[in-house]
C-alpha positions as CSV (number, residue, x, y, z in Angstrom):
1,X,2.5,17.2,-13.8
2,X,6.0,15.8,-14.9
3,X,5.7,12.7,-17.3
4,X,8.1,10.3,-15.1
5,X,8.5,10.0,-11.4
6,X,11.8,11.4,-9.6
7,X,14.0,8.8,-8.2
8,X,15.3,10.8,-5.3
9,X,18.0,8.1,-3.4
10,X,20.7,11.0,-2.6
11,X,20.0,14.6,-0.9
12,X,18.7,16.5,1.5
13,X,15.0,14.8,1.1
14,X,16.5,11.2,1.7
15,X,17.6,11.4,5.4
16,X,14.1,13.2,6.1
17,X,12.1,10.8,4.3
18,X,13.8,7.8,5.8
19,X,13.4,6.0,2.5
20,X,14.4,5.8,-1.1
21,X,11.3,6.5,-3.5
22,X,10.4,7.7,-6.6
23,X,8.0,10.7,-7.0
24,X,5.2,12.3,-9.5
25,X,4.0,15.9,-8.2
26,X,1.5,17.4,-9.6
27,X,1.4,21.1,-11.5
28,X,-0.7,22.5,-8.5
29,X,0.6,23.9,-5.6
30,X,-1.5,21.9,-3.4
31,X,-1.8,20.7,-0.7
32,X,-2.3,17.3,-2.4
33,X,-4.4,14.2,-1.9
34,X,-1.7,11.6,-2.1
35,X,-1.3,7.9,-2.8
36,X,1.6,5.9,-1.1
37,X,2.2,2.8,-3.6
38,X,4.1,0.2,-1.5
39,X,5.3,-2.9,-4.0
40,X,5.5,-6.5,-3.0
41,X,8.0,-9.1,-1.7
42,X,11.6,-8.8,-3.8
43,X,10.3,-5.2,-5.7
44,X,11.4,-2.0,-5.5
45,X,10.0,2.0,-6.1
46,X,9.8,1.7,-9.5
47,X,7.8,-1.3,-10.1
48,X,3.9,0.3,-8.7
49,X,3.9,2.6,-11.4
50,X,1.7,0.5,-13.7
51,X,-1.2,1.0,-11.1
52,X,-0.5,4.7,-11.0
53,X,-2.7,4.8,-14.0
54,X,-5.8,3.9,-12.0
55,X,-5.5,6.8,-9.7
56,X,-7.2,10.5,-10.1
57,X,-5.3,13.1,-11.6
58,X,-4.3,15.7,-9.5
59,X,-2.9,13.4,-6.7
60,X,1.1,13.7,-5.7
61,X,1.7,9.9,-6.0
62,X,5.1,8.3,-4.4
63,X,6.6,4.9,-4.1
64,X,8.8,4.1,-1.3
65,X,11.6,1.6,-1.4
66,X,11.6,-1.8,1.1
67,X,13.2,-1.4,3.9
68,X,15.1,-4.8,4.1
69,X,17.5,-5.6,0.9
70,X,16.7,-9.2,-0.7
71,X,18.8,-9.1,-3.1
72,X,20.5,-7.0,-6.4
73,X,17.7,-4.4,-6.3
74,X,15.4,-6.1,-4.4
75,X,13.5,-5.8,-1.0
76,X,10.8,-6.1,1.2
77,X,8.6,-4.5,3.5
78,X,9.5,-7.9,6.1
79,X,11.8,-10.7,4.9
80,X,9.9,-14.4,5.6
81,X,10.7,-17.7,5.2
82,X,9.3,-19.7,3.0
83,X,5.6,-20.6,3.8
84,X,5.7,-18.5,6.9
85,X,2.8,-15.8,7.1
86,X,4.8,-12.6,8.6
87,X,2.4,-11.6,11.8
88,X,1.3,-8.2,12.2
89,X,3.7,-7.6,15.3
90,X,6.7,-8.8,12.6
91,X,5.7,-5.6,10.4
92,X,6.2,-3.3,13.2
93,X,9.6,-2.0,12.1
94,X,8.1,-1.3,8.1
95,X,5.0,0.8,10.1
96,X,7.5,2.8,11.7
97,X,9.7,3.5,8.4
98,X,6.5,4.1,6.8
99,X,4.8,6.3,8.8
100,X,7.9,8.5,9.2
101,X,8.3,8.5,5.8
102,X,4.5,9.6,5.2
103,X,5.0,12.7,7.9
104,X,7.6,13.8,6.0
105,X,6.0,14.5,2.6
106,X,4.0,17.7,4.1
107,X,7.2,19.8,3.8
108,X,9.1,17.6,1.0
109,X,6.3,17.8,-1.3
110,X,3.2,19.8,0.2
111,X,1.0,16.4,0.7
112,X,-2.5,16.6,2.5
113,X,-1.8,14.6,5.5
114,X,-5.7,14.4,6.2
115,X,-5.9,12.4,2.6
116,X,-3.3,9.7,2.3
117,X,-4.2,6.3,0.6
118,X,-2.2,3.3,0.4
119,X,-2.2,1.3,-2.5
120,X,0.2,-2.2,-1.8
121,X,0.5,-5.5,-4.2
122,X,1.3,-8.7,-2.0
123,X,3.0,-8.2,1.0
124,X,3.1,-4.5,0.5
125,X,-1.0,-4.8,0.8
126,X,0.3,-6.1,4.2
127,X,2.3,-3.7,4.9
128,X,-0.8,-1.3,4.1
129,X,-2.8,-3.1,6.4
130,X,-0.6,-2.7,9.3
131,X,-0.1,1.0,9.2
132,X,-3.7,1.4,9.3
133,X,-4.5,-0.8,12.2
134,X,-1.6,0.9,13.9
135,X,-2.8,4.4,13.1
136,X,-6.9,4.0,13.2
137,X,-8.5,6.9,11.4
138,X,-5.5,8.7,9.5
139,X,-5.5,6.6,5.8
140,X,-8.7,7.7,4.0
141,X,-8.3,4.5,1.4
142,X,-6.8,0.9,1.0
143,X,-6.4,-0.4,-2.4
144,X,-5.5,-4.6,-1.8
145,X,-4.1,-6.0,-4.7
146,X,-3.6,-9.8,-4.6
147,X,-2.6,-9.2,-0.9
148,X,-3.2,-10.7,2.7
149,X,-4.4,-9.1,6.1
150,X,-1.6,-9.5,8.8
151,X,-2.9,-11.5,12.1
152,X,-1.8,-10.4,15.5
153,X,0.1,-12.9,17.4
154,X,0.5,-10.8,20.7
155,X,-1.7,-7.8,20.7
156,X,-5.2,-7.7,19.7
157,X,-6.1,-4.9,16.8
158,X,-8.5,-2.7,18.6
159,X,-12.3,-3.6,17.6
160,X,-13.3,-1.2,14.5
161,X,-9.8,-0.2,14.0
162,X,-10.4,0.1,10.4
163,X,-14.4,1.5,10.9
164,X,-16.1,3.1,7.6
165,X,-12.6,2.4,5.6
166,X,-13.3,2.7,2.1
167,X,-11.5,-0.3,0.5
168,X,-10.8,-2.4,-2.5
169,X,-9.4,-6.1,-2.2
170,X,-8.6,-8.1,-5.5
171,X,-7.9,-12.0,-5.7
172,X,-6.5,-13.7,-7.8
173,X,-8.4,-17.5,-7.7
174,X,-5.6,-19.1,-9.7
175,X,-2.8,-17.2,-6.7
176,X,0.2,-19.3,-6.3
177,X,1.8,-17.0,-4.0
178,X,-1.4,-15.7,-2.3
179,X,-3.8,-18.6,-2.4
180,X,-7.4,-18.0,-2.5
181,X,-8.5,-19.3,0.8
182,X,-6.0,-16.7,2.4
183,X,-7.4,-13.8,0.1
184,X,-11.0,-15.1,1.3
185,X,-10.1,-15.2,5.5
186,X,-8.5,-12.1,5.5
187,X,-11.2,-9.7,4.0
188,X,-13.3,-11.6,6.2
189,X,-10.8,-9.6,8.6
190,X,-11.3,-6.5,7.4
191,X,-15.2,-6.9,7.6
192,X,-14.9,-7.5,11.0
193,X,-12.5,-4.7,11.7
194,X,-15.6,-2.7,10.1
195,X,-13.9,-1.8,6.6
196,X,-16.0,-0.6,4.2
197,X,-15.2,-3.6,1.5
198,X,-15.4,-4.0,-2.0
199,X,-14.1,-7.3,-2.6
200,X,-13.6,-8.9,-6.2
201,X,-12.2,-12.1,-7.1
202,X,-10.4,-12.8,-10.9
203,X,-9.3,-15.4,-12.6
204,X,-5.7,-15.1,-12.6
205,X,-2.4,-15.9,-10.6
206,X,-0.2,-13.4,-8.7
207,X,-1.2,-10.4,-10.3
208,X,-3.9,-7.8,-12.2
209,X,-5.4,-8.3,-15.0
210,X,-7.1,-6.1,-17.8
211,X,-10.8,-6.1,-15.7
212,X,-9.2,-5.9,-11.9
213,X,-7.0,-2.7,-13.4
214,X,-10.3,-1.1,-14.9
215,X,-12.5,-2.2,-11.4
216,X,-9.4,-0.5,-9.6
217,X,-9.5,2.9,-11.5
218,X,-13.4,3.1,-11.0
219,X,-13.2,2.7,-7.6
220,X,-10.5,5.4,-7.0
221,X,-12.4,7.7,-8.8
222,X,-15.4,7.2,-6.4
223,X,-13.0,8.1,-3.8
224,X,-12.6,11.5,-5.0
């Protein structure tokens, strides 16, 4: 496996992709279990990386780039006011860009399409959560860090949408951005939507610390 990730923003892979990202291939020819890393509110493809280290070896591993520019590199998966909760019909345009993008690694980088995981920090756990309910039975894994479960405002998820999911929610109980009692109602959301959840709260703000990071690499490694 290469050391560093591949920005790839120019070239024949970008128009089939759909969107900027960064990749790590492995050695193997595959086809590869692969992890989608999809950052928060005012990131970017390069900022994931730090959870990359929780994840097995062996997996081809890319971060996609926001599809709405906040500012001088910045973007999101759905810009929001502030204090507005984005609904899960308002992420519709970032599940398309996102599952294009997804079909497209096959043939750009010989990924497994019957093993994708999504791993998202803030509202790009959000954006996680809404492919998943859109697509019911194609990601194999959610990895939630210090993020919130969409709510339908116009159409109902179907019941069990997310049946025997394998995932893992952190919260942070000192979250400014994310405040516990969100964190708290929407794995209750997931539970209903039959999830297979391993919950764990921390005590920190609007992030990971030392414990979640270790919690999170066990985990993924029971998913292999």
């Amino acid at each position: 496996m290469n050391n560093k990730p591949t920005l790839v923003d120019c070239g024949p892979a970008l128009p089939q992709a759909g969107l900027v990202h960064r990749v790590l291939s492995p050695a193997d020819p595959g086809p590869h279990p692969t992890a989608v890393l999809l950052h928060g509110y005012w990131g970017n493809e390069d900022v994931m990386w730090i959870f990359a280290r929780a994840l097995p070896s062996g997996w081809l591993i890319v971060a996609p780039r926001g599809i709405a520019q906040e500012g001088d590199g910045r973007f999101s998966w759905q810009p929001r006011a502030p204090q507005e909760w984005p609904t899960l019909e308002q992420f519709d345009t970032a599940v398309t860009a996102i599952t294009r993008f997804i079909h497209a690694l096959p043939s750009l980088y010989n990924a497994d399409l019957r093993r994708i995981h999504l791993m998202g920090f803030s509202q790009g756990a959000a954006a996680a959560w809404a492919t998943a309910v859109h697509h019911p039975g194609w990601i194999q894994a959610i990895a939630s860090l210090v993020g919130f479960m969409p709510l339908p405002a116009q159409r109902p998820i179907p019941p069990n949408a997310l049946r025997g999911l394998p995932v893992f929610m952190a919260a942070g109980t000192q979250d400014e951005r994310v405040p516990l009692p969100t964190a708290r109602a929407s794995a209750d959301a997931i539970r209903a939507l039959g999830a297979s959840l391993d919950y764990r709260e921390y005590d920190i703000g609007h992030k990971l610390n030392a414990q979640g990071m270790h919690d999170l690499k066990e985990w993924w490694l029971a998913q292999t």
